[in-house]
C-alpha positions as CSV (number, residue, x, y, z in Angstrom):
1,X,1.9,-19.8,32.3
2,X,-1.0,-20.0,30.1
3,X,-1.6,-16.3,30.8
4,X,2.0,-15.4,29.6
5,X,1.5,-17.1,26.5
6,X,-2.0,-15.5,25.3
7,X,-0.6,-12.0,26.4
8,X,2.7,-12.8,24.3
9,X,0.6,-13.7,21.5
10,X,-2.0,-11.0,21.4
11,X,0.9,-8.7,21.6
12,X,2.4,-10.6,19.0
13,X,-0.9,-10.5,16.3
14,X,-1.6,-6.6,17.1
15,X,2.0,-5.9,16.3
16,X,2.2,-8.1,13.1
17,X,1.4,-6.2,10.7
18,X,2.0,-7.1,6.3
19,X,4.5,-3.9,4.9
20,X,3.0,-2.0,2.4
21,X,5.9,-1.4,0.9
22,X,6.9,-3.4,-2.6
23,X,5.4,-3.9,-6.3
24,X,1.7,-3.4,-7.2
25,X,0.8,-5.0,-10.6
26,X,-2.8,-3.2,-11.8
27,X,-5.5,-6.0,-12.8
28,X,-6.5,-3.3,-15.8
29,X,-3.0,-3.8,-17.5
30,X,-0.2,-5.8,-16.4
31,X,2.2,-3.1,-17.9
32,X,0.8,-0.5,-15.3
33,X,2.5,-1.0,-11.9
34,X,2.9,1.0,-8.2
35,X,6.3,0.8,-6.1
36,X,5.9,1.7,-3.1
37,X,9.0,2.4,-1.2
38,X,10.1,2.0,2.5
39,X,11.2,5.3,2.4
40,X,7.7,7.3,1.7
41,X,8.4,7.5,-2.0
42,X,6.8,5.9,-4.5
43,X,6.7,5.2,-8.5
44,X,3.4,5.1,-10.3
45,X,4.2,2.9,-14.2
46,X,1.6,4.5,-16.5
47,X,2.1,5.2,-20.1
48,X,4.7,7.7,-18.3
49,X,6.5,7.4,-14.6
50,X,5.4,9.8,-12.0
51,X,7.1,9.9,-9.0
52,X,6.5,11.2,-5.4
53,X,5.9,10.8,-1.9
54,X,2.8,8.6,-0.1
55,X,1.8,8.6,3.1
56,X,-0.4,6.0,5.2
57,X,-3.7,6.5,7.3
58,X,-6.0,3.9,8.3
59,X,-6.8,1.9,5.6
60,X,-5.8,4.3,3.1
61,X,-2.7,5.5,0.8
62,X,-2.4,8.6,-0.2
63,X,-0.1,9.2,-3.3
64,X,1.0,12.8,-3.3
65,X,1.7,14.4,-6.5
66,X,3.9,17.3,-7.1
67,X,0.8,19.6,-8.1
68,X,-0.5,19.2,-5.3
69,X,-3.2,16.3,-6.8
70,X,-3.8,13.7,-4.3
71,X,-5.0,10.1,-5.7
72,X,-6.5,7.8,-2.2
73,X,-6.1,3.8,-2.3
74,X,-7.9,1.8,-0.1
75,X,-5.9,-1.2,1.8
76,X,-7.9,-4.4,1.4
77,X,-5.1,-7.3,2.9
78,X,-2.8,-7.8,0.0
79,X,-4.2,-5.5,-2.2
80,X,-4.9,-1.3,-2.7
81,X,-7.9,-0.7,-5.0
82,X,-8.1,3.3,-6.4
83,X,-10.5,4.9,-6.8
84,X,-12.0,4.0,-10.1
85,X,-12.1,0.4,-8.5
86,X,-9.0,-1.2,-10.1
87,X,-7.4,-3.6,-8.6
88,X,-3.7,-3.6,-7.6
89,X,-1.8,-6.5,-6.6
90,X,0.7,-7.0,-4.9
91,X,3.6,-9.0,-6.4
């Protein structure tokens, strides 16, 4: 029985994994926000709105721009950080 239960949870913890999915409020300038939807698509708050699909590798997002510009974010637990070292958190 004991077994049972540490397989159940270890299948449990490698399966449990936080969505990245939601808001992301930049520690820069509260005005300046990510949504990242469930559906791939995401919509980056600047002084203007860009909008466009992401993608997920690792510990990485990869926001996709219609140019053809790619901007990486690394995934630290509840936050992404770009690459000039901002901090976004989630909200």
């Amino acid at each position: 029985m004991k077994n049972i239960m540490i397989v159940l949870f270890l299948v449990c913890v490698s399966g449990c994994t936080m969505p990245i999915h939601g808001t992301y409020i930049s520690s820069d300038n509260e005005t300046q926000s990510l949504e990242l939807g469930s559906d791939g698509m995401y919509v980056l708050h600047l002084n203007q709105s860009y909008t466009g699909q992401y993608h997920i590798s690792n510990d990485r997002v990869y926001l996709s721009y219609p140019m053809g510009y790619t901007v990486t974010l690394q995934i630290v637990g509840n936050q992404l950080i770009d690459q000039n070292g901002t901090i976004w958190e989630k909200s």
